[in-house]
C-alpha positions as CSV (number, residue, x, y, z in Angstrom):
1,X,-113.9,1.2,130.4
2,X,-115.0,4.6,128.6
3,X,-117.3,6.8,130.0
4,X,-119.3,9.0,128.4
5,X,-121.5,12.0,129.3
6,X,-125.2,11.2,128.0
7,X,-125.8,15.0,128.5
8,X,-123.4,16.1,125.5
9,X,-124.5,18.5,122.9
10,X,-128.2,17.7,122.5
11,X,-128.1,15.0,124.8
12,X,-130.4,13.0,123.9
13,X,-131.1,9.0,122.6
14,X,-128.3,8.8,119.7
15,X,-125.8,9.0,122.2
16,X,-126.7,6.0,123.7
17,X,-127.5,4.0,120.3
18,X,-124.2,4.9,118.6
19,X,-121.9,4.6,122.0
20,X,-123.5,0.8,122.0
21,X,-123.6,0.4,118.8
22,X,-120.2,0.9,118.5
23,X,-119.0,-0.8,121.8
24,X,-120.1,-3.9,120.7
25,X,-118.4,-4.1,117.4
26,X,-115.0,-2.9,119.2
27,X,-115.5,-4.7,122.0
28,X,-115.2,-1.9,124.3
29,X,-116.9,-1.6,127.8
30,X,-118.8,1.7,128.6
31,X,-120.4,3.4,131.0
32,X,-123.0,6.2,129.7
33,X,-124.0,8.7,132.4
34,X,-126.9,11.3,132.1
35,X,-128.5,9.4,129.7
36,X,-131.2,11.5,127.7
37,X,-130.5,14.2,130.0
38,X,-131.6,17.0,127.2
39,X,-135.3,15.3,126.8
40,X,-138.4,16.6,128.3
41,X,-138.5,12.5,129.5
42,X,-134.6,11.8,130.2
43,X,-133.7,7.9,131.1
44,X,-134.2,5.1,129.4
45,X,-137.8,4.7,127.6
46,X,-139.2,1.6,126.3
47,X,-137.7,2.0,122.7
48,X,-134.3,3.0,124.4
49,X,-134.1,-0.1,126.8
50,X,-135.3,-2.7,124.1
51,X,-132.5,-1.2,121.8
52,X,-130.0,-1.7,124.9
53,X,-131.0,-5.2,125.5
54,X,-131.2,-6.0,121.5
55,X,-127.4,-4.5,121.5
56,X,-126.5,-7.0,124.5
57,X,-128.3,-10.1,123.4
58,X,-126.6,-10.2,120.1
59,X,-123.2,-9.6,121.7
60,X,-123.9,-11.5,125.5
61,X,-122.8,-8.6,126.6
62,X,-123.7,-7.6,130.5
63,X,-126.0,-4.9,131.7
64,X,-125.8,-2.8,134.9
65,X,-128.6,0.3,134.9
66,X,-130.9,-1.7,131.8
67,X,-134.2,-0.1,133.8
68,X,-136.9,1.7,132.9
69,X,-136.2,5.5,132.7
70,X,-132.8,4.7,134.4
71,X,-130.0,7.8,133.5
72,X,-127.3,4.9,134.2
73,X,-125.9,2.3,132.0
74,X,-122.9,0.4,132.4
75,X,-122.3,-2.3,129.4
76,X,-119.6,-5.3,128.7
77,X,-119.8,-6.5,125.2
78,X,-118.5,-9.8,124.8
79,X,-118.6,-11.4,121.3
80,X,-121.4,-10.8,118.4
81,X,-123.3,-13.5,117.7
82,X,-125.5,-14.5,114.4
83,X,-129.2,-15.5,114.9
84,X,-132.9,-14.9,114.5
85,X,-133.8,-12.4,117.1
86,X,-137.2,-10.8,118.3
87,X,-137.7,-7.5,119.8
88,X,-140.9,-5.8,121.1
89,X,-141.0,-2.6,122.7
90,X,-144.2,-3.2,124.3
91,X,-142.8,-5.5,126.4
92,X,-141.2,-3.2,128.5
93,X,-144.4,-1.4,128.6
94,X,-147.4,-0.4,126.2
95,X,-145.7,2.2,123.7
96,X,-146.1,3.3,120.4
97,X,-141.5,3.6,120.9
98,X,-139.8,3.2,117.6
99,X,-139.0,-0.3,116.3
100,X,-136.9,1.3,113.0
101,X,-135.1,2.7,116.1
102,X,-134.0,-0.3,117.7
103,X,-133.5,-2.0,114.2
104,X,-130.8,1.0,113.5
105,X,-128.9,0.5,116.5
106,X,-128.4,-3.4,115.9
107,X,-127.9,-3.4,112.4
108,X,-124.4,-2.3,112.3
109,X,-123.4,-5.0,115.1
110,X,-125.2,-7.7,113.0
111,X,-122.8,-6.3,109.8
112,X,-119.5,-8.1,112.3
113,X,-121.6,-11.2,113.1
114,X,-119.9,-14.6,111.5
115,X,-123.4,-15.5,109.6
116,X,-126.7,-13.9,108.3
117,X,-129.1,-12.8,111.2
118,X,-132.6,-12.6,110.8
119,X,-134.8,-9.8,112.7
120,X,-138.0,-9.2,113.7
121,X,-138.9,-5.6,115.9
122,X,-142.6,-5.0,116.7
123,X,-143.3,-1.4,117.8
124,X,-143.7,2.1,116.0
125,X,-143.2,2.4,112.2
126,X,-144.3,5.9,111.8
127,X,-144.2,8.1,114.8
128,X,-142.7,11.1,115.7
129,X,-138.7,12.1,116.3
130,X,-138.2,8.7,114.2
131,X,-137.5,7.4,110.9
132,X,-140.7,6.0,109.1
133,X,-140.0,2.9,107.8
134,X,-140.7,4.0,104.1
135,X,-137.4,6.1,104.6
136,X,-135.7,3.0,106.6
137,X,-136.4,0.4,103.5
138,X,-136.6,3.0,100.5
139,X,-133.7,5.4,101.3
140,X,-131.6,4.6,104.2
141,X,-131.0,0.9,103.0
142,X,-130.2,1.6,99.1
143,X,-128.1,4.1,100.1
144,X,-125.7,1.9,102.7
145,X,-125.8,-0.2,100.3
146,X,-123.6,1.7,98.4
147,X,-120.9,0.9,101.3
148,X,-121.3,-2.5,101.5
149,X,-124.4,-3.0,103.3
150,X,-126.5,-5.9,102.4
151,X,-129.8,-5.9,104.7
152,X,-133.4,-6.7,103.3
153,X,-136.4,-5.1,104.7
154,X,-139.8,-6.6,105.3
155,X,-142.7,-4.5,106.5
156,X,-145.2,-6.9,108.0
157,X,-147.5,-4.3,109.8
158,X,-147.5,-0.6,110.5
159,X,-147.6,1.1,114.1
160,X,-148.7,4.7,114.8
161,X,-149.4,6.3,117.6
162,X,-150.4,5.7,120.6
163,X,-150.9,1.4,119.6
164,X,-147.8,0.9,118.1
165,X,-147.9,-2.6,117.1
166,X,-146.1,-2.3,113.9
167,X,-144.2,-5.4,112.5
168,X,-140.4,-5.2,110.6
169,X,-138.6,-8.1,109.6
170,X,-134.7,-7.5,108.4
171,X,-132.1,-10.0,107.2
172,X,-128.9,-9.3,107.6
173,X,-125.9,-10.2,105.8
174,X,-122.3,-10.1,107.3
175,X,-119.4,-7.7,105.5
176,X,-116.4,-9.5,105.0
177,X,-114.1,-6.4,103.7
178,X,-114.0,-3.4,105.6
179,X,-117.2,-1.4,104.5
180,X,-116.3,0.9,101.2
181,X,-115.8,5.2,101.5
182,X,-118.9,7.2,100.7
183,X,-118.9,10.7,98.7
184,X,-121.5,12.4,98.0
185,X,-120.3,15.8,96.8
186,X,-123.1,16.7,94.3
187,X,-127.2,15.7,93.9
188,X,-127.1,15.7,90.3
189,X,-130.4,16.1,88.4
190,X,-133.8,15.2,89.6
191,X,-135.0,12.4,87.9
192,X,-138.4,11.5,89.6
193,X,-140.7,12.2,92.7
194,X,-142.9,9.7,94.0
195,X,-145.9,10.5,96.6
196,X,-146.9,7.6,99.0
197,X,-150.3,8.5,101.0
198,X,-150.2,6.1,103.5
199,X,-153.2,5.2,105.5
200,X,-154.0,2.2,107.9
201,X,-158.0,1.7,109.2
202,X,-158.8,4.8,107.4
203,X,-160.7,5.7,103.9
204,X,-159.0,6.3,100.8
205,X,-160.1,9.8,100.6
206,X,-157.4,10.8,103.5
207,X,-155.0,9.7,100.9
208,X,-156.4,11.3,98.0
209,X,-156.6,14.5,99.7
210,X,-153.2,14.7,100.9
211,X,-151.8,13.1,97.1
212,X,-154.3,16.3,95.8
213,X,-152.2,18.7,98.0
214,X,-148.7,17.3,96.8
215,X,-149.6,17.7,93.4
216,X,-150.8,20.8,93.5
217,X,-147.5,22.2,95.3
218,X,-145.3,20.1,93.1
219,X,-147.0,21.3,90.0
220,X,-146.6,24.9,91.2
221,X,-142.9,24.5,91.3
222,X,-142.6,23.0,88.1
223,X,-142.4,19.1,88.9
224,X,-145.7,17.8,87.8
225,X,-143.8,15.9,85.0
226,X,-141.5,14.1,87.4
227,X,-144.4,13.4,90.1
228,X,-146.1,10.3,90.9
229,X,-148.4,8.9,93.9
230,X,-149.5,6.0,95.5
231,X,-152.5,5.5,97.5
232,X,-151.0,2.5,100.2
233,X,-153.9,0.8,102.4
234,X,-151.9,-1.0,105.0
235,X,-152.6,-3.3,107.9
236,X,-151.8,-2.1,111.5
237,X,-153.8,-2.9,115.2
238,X,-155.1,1.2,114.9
239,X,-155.8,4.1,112.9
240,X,-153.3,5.5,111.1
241,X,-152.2,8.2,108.5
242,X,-148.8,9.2,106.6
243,X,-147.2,10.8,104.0
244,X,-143.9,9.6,102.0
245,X,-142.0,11.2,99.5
246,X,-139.0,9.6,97.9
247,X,-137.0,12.0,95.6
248,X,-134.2,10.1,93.1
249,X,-131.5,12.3,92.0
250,X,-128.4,11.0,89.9
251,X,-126.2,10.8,93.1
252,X,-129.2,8.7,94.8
253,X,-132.4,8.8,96.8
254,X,-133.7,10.9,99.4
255,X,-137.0,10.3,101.5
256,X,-139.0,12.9,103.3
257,X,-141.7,11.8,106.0
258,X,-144.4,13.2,107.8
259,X,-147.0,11.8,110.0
260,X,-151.1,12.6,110.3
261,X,-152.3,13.2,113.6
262,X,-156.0,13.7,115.6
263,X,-157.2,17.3,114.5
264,X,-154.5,17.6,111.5
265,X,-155.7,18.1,108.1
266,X,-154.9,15.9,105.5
267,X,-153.5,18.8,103.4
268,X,-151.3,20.0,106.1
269,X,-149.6,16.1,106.1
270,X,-148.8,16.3,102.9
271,X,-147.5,20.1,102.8
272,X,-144.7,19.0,105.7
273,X,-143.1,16.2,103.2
274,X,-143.1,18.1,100.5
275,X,-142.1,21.6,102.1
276,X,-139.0,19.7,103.5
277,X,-138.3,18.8,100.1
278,X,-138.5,21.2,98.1
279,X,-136.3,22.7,100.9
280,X,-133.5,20.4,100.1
281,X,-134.5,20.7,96.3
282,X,-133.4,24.1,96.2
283,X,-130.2,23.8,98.1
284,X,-126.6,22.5,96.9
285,X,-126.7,19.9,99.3
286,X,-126.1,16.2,98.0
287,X,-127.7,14.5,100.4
288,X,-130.4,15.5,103.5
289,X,-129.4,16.1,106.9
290,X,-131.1,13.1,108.5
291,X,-130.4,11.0,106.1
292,X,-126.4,11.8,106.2
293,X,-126.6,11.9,110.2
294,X,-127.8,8.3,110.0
295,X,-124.8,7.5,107.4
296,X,-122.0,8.8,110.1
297,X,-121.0,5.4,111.9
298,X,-121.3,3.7,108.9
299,X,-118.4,6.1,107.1
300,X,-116.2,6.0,110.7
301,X,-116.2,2.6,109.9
302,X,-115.3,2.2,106.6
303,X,-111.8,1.8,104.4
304,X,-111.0,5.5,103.0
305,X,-112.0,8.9,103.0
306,X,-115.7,9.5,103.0
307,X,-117.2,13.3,102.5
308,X,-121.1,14.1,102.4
309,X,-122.4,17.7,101.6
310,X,-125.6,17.6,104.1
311,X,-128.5,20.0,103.2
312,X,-127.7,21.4,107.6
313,X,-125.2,20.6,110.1
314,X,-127.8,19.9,112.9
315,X,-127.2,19.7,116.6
316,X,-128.1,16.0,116.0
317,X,-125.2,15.4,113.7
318,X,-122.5,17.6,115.8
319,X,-124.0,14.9,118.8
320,X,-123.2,12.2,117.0
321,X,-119.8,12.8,115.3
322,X,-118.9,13.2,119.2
323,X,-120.2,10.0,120.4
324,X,-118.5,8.6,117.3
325,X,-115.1,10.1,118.1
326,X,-115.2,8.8,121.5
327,X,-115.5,5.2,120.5
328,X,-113.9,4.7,117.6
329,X,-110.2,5.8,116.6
330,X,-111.2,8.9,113.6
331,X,-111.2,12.5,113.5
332,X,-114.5,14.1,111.7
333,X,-113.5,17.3,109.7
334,X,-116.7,20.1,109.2
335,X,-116.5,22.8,107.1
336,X,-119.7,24.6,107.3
337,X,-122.1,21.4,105.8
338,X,-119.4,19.4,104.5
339,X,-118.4,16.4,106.6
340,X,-115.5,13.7,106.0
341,X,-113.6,11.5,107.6
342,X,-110.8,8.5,107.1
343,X,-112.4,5.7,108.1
344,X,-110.7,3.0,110.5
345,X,-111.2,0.3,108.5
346,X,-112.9,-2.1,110.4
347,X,-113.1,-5.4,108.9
348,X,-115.2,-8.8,110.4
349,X,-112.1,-11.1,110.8
């Protein structure tokens, strides 16, 4: 049994979705203390305890502590099972919680299952202190593929704030082979910039105002002839507004998100995604910081040396290569925004 202190670094929900993660693939029991002990809201919240029982269905692993806004969980993987599985964080109680969340901490467990799984989460696709789903299926997902991953992403329905509701439906294939090293040294040239405005229950015009904005700031830093937009009406149980911007370089794509809100201009929306982008536009970074953060287990687990130059070595990412280290058998080198590490090599059989 491994404990480990929920309260480390930033302490907050990645601790407890890598340490399971990652227990259940090695089979190792664990005990997380403090859990979410650095939130305004520490314990386990909706999204958090769906996630911990999504872990522990898959694997028929045992719970102790698997209670709302409880700051103790003791867990007992057993073995990972293939299956069609169904997860909804509004059963624990009405909440807009994540469901890409929940669908990142089972994902890699499902990758060690002996057949294809099929899932379906119900709950947030674009709300805050999450990944949008936009950046789940357009950037997360081609990217691991690049390891080895082979996981298809369905977006049924979209969730915002405070309904939730949203509907994403994954299938996922087993790895046979260890997964395969990942370096990502170098961005490469920009090759094209896409614009998603994003709007559930809502007119058009939200979009087009916030498309309007990204053009105009794209234009002004000489990208109008890479730039292209979307106006996307899509269905959800509420109201709801968001911006997407997917950037493809020659080493890949990155996504930026941002999220409308009651009172927040349309303009405003779209000046976050791009902002952030240009940001990382500008640096010598090959890859974005949450997007390389999200990368991490994937790379601990692979065959060979993986090295990722991320646009900021955040809190976030120093939290996870910690809960990493304490789970699996690898030693993460940092110097300044480069990150590598020799994978262990984990195969399925």
């Amino acid at each position: 049994m491994i404990t480990i202190d929920g309260s480390h670094g930033e302490g907050g929900g990645q601790i407890l979705r890598t340490a399971l993660s990652l227990a259940a693939i090695t089979k190792t029991p664990v005990t997380i203390e403090n859990v979410r002990r650095g939130r305004k809201k520490p314990g386990l919240q909706p999204q958090h305890l769906t996630g911990v029982r999504a872990v522990a269905s898959i694997c028929r692993g045992t719970l102790n502590g698997d209670s709302l806004f409880s700051d103790k969980l003791i867990f007992e993987p057993g073995d990972i099972n293939a299956g069609i599985y169904d997860y909804d964080v509004s059963q624990i109680a009405p909440s807009a919680g994540s469901a890409t969340m929940v669908l990142q901490q089972v994902l890699p467990v499902l990758l060690f299952a002996p057949d294809t799984s099929y899932i379906t989460v119900v709950g947030g696709t674009n709300v805050p202190l999450s990944p949008s789903a936009e950046f789940i299926k357009y950037c997360f997902l081609p990217t691991i593929a690049r390891t080895g991953v082979n996981c298809q992403l369905e977006l049924q329905k979209w969730g915002f704030f405070p309904i939730g509701g949203g509907t994403v439906k994954a299938t996922v294939h087993p790895i046979g082979n260890p997964l395969n090293a990942l370096s990502s040294a170098e961005k490469g040239q920009l090759k094209k910039v896409t614009g998603y405005g994003i709007v559930a229950n809502l007119p058009h015009s939200v979009a087009e105002r916030e498309i309007h904005q990204a053009g105009k700031l794209l234009a002004e830093a000489e990208l109008a002839s890479l730039s292209h937009f979307e106006i996307v009406s899509v269905p959800s149980p509420g109201t709801g507004n968001a911006f997407f911007l997917l950037a493809e370089y020659d080493s890949g794509v990155q996504g930026f998100s941002s999220i409308g809100e009651l009172g927040k201009p349309a303009e405003k929306v779209a000046a976050e995604a791009v902002a952030e982008f240009l940001a990382f536009n500008r640096s010598p970074a090959a890859m974005e910081k949450h997007l390389g953060d999200q990368l991490l287990p994937y790379l601990a687990l692979a065959k060979g040396r993986s090295t990722l130059q991320v646009s900021e070595l955040s809190p976030h990412i120093a939290t996870n290569i910690w809960a990493i280290e304490q789970l699996l058998p690898v030693k993460f080198e940092v110097n300044g925004n480069s990150i590598s590490v020799e994978g262990m090599g984990k195969a399925r059989i």
